[in-house]
GUVEX-842080 format. One line per 3 residues: number of its first residue (from 0); for each residue x, y, z of N, C-alpha, C. Coordinates in nm, 4 decimals. Layout:
<pts>
NUM) X Y Z X Y Z X Y Z ~ ...
</pts>
This chain:
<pts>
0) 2.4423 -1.9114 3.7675 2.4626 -1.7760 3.7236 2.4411 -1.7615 3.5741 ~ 2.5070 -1.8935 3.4735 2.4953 -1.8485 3.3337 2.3091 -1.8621 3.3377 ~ 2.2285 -1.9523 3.3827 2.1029 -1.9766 3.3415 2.0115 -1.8054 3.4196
3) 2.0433 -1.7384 3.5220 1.9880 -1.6332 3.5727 2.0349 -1.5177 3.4360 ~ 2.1921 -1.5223 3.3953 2.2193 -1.3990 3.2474 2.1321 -1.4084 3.1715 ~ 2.1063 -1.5382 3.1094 2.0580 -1.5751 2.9773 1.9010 -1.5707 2.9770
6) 1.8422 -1.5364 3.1424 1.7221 -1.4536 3.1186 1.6707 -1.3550 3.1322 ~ 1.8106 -1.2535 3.1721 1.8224 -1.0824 3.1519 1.8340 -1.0739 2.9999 ~ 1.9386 -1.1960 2.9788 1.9627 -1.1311 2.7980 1.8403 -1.1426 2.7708
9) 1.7268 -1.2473 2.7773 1.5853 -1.2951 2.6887 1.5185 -1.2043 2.7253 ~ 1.4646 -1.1294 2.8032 1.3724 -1.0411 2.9016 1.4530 -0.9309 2.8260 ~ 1.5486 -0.8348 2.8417 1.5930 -0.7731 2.7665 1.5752 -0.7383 2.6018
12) 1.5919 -0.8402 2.5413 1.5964 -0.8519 2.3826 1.4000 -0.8559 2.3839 ~ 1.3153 -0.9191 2.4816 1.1932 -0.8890 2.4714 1.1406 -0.7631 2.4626 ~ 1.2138 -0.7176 2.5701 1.1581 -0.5664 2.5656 1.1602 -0.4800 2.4644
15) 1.2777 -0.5170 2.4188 1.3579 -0.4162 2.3098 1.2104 -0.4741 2.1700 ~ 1.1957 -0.5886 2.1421 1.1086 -0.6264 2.0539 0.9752 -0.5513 2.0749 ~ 0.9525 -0.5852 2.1768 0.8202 -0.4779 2.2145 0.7932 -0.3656 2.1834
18) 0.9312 -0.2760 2.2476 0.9180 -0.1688 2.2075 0.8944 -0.0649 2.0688 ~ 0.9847 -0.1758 2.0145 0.9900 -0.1259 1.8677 0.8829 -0.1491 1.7514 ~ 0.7981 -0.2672 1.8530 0.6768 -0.3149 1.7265 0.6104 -0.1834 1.8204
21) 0.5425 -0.1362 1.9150 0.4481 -0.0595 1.9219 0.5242 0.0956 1.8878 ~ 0.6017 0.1211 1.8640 0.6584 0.2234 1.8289 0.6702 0.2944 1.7025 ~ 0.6088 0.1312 1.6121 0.5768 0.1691 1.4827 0.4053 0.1926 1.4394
24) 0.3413 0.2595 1.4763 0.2183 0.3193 1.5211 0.1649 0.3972 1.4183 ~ 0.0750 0.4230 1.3471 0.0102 0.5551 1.2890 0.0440 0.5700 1.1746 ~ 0.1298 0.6961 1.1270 0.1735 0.6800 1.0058 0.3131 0.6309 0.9735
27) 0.4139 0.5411 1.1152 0.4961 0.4851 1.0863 0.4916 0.3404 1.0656 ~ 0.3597 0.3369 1.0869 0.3511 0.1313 1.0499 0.3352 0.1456 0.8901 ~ 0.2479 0.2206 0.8532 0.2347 0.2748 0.7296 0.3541 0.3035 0.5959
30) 0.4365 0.3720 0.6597 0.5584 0.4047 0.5946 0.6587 0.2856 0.6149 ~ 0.6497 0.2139 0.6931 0.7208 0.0535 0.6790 0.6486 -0.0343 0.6392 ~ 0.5531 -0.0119 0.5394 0.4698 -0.1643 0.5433 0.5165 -0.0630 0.3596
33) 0.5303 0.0609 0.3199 0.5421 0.0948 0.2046 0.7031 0.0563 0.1992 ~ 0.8209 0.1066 0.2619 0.9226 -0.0002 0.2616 0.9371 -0.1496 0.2557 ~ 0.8429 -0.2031 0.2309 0.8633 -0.3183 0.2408 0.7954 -0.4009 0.1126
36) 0.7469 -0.2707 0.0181 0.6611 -0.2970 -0.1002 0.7534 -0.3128 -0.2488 ~ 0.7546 -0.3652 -0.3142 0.8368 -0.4150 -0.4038 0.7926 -0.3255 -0.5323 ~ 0.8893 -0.2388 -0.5176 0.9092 -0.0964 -0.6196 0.9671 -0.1747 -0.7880
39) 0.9140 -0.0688 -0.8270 0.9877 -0.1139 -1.0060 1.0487 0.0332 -1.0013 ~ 1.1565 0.0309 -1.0055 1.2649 0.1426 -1.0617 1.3238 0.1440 -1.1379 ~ 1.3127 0.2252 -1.2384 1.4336 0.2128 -1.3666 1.5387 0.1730 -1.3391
42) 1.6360 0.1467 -1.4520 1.7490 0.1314 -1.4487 1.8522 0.2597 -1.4879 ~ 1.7583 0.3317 -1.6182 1.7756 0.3933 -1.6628 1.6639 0.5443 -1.6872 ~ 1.7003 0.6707 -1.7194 1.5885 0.7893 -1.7062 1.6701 0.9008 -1.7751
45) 1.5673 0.9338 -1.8825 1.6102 1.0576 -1.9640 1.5204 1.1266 -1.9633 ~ 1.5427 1.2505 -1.9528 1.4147 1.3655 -1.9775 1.5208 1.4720 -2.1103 ~ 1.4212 1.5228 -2.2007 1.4060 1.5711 -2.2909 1.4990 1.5252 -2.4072
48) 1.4944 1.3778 -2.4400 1.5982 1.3035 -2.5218 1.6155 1.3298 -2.6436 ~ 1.7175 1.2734 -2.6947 1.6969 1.2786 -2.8629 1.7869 1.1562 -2.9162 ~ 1.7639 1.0385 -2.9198 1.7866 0.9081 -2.9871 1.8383 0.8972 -3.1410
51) 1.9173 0.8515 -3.1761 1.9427 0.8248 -3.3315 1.9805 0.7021 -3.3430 ~ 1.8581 0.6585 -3.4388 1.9327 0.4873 -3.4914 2.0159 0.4994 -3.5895 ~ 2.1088 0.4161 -3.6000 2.1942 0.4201 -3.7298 2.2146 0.2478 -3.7450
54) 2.2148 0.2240 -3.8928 2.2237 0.1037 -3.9603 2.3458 0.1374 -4.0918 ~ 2.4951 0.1116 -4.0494 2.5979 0.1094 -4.1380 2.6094 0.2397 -4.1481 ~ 2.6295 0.3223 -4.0909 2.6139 0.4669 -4.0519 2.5354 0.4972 -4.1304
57) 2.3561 0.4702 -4.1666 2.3117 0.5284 -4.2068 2.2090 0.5857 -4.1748 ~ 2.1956 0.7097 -4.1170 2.0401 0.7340 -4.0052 1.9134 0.6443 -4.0309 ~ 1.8759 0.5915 -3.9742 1.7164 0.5397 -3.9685 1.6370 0.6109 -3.9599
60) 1.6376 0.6266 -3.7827 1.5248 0.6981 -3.7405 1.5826 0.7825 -3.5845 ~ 1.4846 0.8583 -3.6218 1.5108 0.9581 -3.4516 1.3848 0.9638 -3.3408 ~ 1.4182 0.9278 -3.2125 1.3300 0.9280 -3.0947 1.3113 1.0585 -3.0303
63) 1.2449 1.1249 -3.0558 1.2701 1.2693 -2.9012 1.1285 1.2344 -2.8332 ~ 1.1649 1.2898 -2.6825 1.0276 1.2750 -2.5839 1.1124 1.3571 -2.5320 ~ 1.0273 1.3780 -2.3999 1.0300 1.4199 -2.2797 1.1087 1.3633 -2.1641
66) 1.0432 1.2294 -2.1273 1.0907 1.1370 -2.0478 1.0983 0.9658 -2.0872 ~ 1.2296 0.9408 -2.1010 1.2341 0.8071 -2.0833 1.2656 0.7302 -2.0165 ~ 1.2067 0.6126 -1.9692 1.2420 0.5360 -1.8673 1.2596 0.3800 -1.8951
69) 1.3564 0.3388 -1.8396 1.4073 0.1918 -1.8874 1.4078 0.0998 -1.7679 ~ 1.3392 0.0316 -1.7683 1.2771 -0.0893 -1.6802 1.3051 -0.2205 -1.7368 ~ 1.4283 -0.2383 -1.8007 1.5033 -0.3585 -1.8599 1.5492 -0.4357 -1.7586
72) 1.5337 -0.3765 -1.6424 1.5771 -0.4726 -1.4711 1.4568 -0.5517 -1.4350 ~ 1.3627 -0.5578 -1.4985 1.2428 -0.6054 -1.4089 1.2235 -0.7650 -1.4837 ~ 1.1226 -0.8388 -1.4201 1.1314 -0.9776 -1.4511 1.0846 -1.0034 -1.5835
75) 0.9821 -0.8848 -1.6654 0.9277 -0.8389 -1.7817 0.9562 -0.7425 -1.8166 ~ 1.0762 -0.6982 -1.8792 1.1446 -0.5734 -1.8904 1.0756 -0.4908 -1.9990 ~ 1.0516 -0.3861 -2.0514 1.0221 -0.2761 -2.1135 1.0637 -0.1659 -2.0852
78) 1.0594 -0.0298 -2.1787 1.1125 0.0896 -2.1985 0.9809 0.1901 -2.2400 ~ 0.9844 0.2653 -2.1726 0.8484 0.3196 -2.1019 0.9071 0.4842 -2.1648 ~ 0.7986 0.5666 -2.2196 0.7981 0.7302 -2.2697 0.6736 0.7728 -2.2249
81) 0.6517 0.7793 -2.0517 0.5610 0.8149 -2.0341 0.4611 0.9577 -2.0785 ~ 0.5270 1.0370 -2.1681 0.4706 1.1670 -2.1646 0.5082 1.1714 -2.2842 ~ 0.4934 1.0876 -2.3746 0.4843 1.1033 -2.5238 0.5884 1.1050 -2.5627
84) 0.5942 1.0619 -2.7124 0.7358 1.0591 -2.8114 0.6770 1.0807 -2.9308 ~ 0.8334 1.1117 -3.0161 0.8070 1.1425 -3.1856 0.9054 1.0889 -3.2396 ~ 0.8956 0.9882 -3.3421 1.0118 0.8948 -3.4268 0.9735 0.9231 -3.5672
87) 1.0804 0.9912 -3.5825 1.1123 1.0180 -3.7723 1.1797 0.9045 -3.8151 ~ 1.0953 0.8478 -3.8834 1.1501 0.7541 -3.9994 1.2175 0.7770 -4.1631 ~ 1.3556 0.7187 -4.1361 1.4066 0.7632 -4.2571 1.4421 0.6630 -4.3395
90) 1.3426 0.6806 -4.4915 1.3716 0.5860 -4.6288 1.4800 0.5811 -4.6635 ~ 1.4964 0.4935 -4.7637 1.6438 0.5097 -4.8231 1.6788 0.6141 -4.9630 ~ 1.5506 0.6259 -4.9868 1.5267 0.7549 -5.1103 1.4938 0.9330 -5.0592
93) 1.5291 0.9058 -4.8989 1.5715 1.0247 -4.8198 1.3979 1.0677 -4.7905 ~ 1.3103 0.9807 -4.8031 1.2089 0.9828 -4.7555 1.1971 0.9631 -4.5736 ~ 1.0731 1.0367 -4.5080 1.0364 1.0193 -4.4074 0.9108 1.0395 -4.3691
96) 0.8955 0.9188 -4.2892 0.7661 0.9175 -4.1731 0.7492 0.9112 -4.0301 ~ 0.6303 0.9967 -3.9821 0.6191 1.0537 -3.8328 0.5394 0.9828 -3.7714 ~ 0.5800 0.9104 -3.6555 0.5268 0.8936 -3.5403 0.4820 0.9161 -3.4441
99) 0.3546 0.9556 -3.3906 0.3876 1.0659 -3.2681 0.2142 0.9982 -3.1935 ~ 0.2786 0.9732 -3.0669 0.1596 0.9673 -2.9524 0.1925 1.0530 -2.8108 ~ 0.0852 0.9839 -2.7006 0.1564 1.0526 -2.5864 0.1906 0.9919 -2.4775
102) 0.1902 0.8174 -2.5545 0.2440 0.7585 -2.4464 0.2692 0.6366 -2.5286 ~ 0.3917 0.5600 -2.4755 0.4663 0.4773 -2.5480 0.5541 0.3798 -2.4511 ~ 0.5435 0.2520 -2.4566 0.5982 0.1441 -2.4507 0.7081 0.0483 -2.5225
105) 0.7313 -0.0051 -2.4679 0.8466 -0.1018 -2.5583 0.8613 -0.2395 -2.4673 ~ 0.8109 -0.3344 -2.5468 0.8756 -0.4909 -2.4632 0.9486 -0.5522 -2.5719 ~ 1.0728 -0.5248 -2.5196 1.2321 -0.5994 -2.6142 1.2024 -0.7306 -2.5987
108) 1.1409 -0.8381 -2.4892 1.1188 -0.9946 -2.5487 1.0430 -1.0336 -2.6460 ~ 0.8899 -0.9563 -2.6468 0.7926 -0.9778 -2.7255 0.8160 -0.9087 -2.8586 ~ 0.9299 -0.7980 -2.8511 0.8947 -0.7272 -3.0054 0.7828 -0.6458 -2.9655
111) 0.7022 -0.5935 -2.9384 0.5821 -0.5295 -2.9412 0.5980 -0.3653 -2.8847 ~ 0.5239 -0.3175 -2.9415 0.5607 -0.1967 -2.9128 0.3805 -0.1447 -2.8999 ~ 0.3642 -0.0483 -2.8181 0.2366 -0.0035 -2.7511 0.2451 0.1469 -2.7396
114) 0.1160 0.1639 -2.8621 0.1544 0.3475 -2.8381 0.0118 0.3682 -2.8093 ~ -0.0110 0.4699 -2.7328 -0.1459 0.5217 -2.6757 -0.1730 0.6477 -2.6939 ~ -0.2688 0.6742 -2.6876 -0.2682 0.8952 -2.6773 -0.3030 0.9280 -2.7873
117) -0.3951 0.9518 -2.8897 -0.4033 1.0249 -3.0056 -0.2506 0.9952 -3.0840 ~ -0.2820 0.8391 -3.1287 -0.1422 0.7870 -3.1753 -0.1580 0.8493 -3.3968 ~ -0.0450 0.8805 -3.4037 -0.0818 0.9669 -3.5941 0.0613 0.9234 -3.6043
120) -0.0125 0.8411 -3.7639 0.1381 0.8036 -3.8177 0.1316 0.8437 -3.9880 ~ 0.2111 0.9422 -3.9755 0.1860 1.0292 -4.1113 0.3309 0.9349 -4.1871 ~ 0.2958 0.9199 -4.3129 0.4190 0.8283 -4.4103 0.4408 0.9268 -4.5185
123) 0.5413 0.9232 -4.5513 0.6390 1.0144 -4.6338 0.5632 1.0563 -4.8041 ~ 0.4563 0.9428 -4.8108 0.3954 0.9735 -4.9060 0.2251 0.9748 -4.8865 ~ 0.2025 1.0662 -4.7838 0.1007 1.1408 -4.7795 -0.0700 0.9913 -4.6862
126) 0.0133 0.8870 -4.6393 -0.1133 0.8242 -4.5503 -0.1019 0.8556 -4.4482 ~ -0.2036 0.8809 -4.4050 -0.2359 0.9291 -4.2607 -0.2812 0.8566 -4.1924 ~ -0.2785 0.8109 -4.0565 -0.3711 0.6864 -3.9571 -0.3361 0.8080 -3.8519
129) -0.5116 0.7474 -3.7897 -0.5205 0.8325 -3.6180 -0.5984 0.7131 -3.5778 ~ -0.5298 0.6807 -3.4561 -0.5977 0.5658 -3.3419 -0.5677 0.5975 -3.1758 ~ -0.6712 0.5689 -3.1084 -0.6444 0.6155 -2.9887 -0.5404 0.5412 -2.9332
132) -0.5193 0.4259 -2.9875 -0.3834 0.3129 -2.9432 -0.3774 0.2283 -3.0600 ~ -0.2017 0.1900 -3.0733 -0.1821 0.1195 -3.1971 -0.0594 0.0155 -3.1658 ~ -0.0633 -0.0811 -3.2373 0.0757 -0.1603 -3.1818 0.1722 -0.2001 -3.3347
135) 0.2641 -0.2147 -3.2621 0.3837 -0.2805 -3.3900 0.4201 -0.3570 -3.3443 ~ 0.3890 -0.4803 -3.4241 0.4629 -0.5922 -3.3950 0.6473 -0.6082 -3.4871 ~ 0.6936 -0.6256 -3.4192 0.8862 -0.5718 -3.5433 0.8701 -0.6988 -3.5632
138) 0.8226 -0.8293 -3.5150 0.8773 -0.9380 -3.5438 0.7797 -0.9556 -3.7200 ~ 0.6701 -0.9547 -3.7423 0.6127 -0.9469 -3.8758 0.5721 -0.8176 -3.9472 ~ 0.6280 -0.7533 -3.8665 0.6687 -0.5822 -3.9265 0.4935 -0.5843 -3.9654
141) 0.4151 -0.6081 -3.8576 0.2187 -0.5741 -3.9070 0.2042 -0.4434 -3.7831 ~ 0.1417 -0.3532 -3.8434 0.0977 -0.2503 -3.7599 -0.0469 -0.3092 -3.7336 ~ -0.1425 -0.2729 -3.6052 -0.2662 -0.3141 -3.5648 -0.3267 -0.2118 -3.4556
144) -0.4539 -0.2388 -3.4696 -0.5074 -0.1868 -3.3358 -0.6537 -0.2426 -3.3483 ~ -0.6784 -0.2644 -3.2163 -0.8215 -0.3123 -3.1872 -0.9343 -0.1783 -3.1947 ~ -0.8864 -0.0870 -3.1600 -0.9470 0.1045 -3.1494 -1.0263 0.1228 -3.2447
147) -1.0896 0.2353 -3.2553 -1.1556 0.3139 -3.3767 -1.0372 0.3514 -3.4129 ~ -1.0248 0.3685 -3.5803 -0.9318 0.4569 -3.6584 -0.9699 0.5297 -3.7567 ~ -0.8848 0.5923 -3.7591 -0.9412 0.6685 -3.9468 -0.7954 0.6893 -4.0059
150) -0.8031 0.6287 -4.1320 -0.7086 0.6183 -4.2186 -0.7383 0.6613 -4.3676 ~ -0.6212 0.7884 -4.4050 -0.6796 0.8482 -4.5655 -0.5513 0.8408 -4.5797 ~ -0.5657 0.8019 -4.7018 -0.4627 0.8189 -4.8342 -0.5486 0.8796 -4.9581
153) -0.4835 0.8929 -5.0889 -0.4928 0.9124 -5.2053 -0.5833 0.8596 -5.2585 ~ -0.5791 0.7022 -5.2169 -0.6604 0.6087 -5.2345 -0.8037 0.5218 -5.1701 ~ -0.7529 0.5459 -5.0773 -0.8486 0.5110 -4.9439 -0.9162 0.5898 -4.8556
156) -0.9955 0.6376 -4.8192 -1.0835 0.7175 -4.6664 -1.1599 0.6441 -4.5866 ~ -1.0811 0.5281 -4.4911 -1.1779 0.4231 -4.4161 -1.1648 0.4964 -4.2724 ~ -1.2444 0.4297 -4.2048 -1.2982 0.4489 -4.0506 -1.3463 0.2751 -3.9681
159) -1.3375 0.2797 -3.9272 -1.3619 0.1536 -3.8586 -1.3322 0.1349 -3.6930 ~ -1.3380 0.0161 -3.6431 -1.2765 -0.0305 -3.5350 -1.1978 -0.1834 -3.5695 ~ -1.0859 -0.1702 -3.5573 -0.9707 -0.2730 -3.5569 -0.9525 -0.3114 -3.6899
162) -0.8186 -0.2998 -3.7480 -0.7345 -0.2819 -3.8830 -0.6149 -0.3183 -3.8454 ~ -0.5487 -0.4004 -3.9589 -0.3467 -0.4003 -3.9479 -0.3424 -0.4243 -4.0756 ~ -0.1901 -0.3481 -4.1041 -0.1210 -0.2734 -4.2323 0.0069 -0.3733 -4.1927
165) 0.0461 -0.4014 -4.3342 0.1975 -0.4468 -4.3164 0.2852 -0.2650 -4.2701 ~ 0.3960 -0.2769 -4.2575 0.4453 -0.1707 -4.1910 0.4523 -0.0526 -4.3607 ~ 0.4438 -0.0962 -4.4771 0.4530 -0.0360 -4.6065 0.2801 0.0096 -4.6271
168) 0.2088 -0.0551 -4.5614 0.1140 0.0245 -4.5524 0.0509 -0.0379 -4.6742 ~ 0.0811 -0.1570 -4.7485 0.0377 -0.2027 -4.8796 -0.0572 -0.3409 -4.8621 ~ -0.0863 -0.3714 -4.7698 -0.1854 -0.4852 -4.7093 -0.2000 -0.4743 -4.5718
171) -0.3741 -0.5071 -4.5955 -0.4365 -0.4686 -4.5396 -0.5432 -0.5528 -4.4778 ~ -0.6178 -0.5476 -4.3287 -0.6938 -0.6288 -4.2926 -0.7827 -0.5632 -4.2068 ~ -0.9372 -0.6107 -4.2116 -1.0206 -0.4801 -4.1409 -1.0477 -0.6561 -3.9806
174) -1.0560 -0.5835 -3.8920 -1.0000 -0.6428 -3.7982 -1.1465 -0.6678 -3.7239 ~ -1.2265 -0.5593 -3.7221 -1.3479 -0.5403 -3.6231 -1.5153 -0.5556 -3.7338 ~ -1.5179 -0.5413 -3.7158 -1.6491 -0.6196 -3.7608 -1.7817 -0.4672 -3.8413
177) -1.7389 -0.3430 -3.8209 -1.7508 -0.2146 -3.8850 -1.6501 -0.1272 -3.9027 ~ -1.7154 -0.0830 -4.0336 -1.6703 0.0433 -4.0728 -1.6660 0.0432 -4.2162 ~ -1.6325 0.1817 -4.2507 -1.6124 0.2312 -4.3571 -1.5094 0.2691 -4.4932
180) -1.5529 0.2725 -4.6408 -1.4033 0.2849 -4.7037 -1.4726 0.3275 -4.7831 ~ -1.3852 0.4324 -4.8874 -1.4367 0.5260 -4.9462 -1.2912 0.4654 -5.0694 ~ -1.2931 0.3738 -5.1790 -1.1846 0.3629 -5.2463 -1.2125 0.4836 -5.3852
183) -1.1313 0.5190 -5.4167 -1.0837 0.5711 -5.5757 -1.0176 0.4733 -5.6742 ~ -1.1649 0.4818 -5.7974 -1.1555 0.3831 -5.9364 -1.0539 0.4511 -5.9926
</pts>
């Protein structure tokens, strides 16, 4: 009798297997094979933010975007502004400079920061840079980009492809192999 149960239970639990694999058919094999896909979800999500750094209570700098998203859960974590940001930088002589692209990254292991979109970084005393993408490295405080840029100051009117500035904007390296500079004697 137990060996005749134990092949209702098997015949049973078959069926039931059966049933359920052909049952997932069409656009439900589909929608379980996307359940079964290994999502990156924030941890974290802000829409229309406004960030303030402070160092000894003393403002730094300010973040506003649209949307931010924090992906500090993932095995390569970063902090993601998919729809653009703007960071005011504040001197200690109450000076400031603007940051602004329309899309922006952050990887907290590497230090590196990745801005894209008609990236313009205007400095408190009148230099201007436009690059279609630009990076900061925080760990040697060097701004770079491989891109076309154009960069004017007072002093300078260059154009090129690939340049990095210490973050003071006072050394300098032409990166790509053309372009142009227009200095004042």
């Amino acid at each position: 009798m137990k060996v005749f149960s134990k092949y209702i239970f098997l015949n049973i639990v078959t069926a039931c297997a059966v049933t359920m694999f052909f049952s997932c058919g069409g656009d439900n094999l589909e929608e379980v094979r996307r359940m079964s896909e290994y999502q990156q979800i924030p941890v974290g999500e802000a829409t229309n933010f406004e960030l303030r750094y402070t160092d000894s209570l003393v403002l730094k700098a300010i973040v506003q975007g649209k949307v931010y998203k924090d992906f500090t859960n993932q095995d390569f974590p970063y902090q993601e502004f998919p729809d653009g940001l703007r960071v005011d930088f504040f001197g200690d002589r109450g000076d400031t400079s603007t940051v602004t692209a329309h899309y922006g990254v952050i990887y907290p292991q590497t230090k590196l920061i990745d801005l894209q979109g008609d990236v313009n970084v205007i400095t408190s005393d009148g230099k201007h840079l436009k690059a279609p993408q630009l990076y900061f490295d925080q760990v040697n405080n060097w701004i770079f980009t491989e891109k076309e840029f154009e960069f004017l100051s007072e002093d300078y009117d260059m154009s090129g492809v690939g340049i990095g500035f210490n973050k003071d904007f006072t050394q300098l390296r032409f990166r790509g192999r053309k372009g142009s500079a227009v200095l004042k004697e």
